[in-house]
C-alpha positions in Angstrom: -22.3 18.9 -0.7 -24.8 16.4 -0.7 -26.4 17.6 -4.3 -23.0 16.9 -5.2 -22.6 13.4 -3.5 -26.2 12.8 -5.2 -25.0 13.3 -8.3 -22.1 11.1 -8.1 -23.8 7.9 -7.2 -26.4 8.4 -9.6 -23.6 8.7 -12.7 -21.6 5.7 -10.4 -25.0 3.8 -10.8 -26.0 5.0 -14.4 -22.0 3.2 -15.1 -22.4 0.0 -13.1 -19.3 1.0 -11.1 -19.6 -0.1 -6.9 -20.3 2.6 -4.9 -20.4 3.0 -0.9 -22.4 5.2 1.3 -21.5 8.8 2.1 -18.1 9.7 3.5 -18.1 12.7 5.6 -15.4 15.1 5.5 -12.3 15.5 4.0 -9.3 13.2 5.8 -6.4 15.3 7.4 -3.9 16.4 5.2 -0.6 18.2 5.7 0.8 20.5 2.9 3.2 18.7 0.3 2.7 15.2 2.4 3.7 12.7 0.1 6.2 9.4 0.2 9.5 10.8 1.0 11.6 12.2 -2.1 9.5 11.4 -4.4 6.9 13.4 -7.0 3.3 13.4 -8.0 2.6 10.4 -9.9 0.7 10.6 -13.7 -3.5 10.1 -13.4 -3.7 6.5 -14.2 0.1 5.8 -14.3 -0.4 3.1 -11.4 -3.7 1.7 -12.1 -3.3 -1.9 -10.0 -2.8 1.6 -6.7 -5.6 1.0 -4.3 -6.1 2.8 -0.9 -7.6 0.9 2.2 -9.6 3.0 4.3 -10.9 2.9 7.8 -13.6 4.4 10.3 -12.4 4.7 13.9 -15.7 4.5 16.6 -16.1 8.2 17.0 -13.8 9.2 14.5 -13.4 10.7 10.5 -12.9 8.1 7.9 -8.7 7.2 7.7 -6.5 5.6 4.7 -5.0 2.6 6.6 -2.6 1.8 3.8 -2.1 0.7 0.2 -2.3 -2.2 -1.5 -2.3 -3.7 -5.2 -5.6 -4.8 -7.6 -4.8 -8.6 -8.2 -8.0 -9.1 -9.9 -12.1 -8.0 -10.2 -12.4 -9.7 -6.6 -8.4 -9.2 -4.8 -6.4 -7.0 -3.4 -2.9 -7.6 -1.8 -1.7 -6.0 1.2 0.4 -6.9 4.5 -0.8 -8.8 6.7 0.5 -6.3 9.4 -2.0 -3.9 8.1 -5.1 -5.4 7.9 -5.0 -8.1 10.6 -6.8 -6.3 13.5 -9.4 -5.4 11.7 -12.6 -6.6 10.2 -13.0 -6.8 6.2 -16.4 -5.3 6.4 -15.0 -2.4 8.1 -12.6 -1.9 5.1 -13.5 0.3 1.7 -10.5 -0.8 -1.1 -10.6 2.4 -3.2 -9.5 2.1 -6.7 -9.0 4.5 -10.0 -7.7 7.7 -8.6 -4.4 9.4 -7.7 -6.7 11.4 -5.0 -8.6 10.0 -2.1 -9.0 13.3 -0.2 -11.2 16.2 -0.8 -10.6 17.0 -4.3 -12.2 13.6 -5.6 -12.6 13.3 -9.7 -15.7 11.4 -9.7 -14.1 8.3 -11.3 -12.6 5.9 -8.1 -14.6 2.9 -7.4 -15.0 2.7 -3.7 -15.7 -1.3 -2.7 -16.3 -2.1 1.2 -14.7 -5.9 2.2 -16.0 -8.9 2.4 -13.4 -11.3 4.0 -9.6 -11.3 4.3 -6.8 -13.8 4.0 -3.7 -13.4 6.2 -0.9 -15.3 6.1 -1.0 -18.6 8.6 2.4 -17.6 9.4 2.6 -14.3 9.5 4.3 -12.8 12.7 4.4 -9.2 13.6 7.2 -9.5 15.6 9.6 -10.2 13.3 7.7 -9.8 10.6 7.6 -12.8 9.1 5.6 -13.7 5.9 3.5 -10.4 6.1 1.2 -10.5 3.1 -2.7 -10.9 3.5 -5.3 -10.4 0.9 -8.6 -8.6 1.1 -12.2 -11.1 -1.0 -14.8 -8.1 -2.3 -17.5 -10.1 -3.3 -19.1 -6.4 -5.4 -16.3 -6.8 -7.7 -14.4 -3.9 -9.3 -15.2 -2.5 -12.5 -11.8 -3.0 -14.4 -10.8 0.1 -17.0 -7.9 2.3 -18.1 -7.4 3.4 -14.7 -8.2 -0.2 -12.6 -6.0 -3.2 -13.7 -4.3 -6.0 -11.9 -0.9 -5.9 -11.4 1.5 -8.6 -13.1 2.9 -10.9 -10.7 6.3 -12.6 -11.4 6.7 -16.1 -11.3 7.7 -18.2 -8.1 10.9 -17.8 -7.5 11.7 -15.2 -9.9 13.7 -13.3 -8.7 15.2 -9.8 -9.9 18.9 -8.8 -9.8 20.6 -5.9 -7.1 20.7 -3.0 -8.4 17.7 -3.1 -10.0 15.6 0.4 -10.2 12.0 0.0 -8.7 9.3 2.2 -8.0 7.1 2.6 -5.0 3.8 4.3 -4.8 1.5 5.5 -2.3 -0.3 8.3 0.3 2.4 7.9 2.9 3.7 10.9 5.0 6.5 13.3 3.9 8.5 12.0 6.7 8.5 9.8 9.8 6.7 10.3 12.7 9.0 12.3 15.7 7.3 11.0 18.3 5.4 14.8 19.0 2.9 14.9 16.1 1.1 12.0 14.3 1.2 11.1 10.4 -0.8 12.9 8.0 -1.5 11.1 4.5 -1.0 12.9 1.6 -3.9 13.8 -0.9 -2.0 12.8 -3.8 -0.4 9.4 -5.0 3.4 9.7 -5.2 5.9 7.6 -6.3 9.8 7.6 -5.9 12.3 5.5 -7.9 14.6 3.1 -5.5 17.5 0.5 -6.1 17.0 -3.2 -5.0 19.5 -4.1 -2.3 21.4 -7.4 -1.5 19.9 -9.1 1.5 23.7 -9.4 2.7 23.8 -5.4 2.4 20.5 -5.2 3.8 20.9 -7.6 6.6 24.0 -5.5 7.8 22.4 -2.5 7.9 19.9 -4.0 10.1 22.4 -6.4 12.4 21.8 -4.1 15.5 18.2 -3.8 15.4 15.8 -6.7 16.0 14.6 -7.1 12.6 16.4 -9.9 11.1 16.1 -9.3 6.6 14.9 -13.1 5.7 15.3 -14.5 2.3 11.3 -13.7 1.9 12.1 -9.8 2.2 13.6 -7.6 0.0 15.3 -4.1 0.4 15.2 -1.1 -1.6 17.1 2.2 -1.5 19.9 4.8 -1.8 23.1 5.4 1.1 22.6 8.7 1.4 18.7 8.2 2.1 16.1 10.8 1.3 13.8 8.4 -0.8 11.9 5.7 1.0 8.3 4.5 1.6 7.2 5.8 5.0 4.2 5.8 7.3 0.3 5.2 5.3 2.3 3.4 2.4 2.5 -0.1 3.7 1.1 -3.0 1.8 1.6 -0.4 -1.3 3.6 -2.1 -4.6 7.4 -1.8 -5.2 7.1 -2.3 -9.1 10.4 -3.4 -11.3 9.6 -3.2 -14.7 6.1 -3.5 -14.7 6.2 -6.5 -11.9 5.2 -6.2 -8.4 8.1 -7.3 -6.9 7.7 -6.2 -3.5 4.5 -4.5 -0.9 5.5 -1.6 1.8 6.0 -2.9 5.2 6.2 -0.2 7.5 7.3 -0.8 11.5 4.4 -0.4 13.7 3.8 0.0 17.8 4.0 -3.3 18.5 7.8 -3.8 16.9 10.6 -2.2 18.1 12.9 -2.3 15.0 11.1 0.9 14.1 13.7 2.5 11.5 11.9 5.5 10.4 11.9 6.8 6.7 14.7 7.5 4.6 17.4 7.2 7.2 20.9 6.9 5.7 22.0 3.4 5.4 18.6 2.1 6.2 17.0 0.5 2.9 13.2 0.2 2.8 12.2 -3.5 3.6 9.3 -5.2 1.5 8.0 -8.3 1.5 9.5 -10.2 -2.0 6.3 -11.4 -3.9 8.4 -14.0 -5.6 8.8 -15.7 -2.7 4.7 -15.9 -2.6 3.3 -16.6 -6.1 2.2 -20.2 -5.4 0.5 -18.7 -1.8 -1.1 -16.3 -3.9 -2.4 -18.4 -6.3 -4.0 -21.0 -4.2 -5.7 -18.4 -2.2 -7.0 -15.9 -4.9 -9.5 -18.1 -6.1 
């Protein structure tokens, strides 16, 4: 194991690409865990995919959640995701459909530097939850590490519209019994945008309340949805992020679950946030 380790930050070195120290252990992993109804995605079909991983006091490194390259120095994520924690204690990994166990040798693995949430940003309701995370190692951009293309403020997409969303998230929701387990490979399911009338009904008896800054994405019947690991991860409509993952957490109590029949996903809408972005990715 460590021969092998060895031998993968010297060829990391010998290729300029950022490494990070030694991760120990595998992360837990729960057979054919993946988003919910969705399938394995291509190597390199999503190369703006990054995983954000975390190591509890006392505990084996975690992936947190997803996010999107914007450039050699950015990655976007929710704010709801990164907030309570310190960007130094957060390693953006980039250029791989796996991040547990059965590595390839090619992800770039970046530790933080700072992070930029949202003034407004309130978990309650959650309002205006994007954040951004500064690497001052940049990554190494290839084949399999791009930015994402951003759409222009304000432009917005119609309903209706077939997206896709990415990420390590669990299989299903959490019951309450047994806790989330990330998958080991990056899977992707195909969604349709949803009104915010549509969505905003669905929603009129929870807490929630679907602002014009949101969007929603999915099917009636459910069985296709992001779910728990895959917030901050890109909703991508024809090539343009559109939309990032948010996922309820303990502190809400809209918590929807995944997939649930007449429950779209909710993201927050990226068009809404293009000026934002750009005065802060700098």
């Amino acid at each position: 194991m460590k021969l092998l380790l060895l031998l993968i930050v010297i060829a990391s070195v010998a290729q300029g690409l950022p490494t990070v120290n030694e991760i120990h252990g595998d992360l837990p992993r729960l057979k054919d865990t993946r988003i919910v109804g969705g399938e394995e995605a291509e190597d390199g079909e999503f190369p703006w995919q990054i995983s954000i991983l975390h190591k509890p006091l006392f505990e084996e490194i975690q992936h947190l959640c997803g996010g999107s390259i914007l450039s050699e120095h950015y990655v976007i994520t929710t704010a709801s995701c990164i907030r309570n924690y310190n960007a130094n204690k957060l390693t953006v990994v980039a250029g791989t459909n796996k991040i547990f166990g059965n590595t390839t040798g090619e992800e770039q693995q970046v530790i933080g530097s700072s992070m930029i949430v949202h003034a407004h940003f309130d978990i309650l309701t959650i309002t205006n939850d994007i954040a951004l995370i500064y690497m001052e190692t940049p990554l190494v951009l290839n084949e399999k590490v791009q930015p994402v293309v951003l759409p222009e403020q304000h432009a917005f997409i119609a309903d209706g519209t077939d997206c896709t969303v990415s990420g390590w998230g669990s299989l299903h929701e959490n019951t309450g019994f047994d806790s989330p387990v990330m998958s080991d490979v990056l899977m992707k399911v195909t969604v349709p945008t949803v009104s915010d009338d549509k969505c905003r009904d669905s929603y009129e008896d929870m807490t929630v309340v679907i602002g014009d800054a949101m969007i929603c994405a999915g099917v009636e019947a459910g069985g296709k949805d992001s779910c728990t690991g895959d917030s901050g991860g890109p909703m991508v409509c024809d090539g343009v992020l559109h939309g990032i993952s948010i996922r309820a957490s303990s502190e809400q109590s809209w918590n929807y679950g995944c997939a649930r029949p007449d429950f779209p996903g909710i993201y927050t809408e990226i068009a809404y946030y293009r000026d934002w972005i750009d005065a802060h990715a700098v």
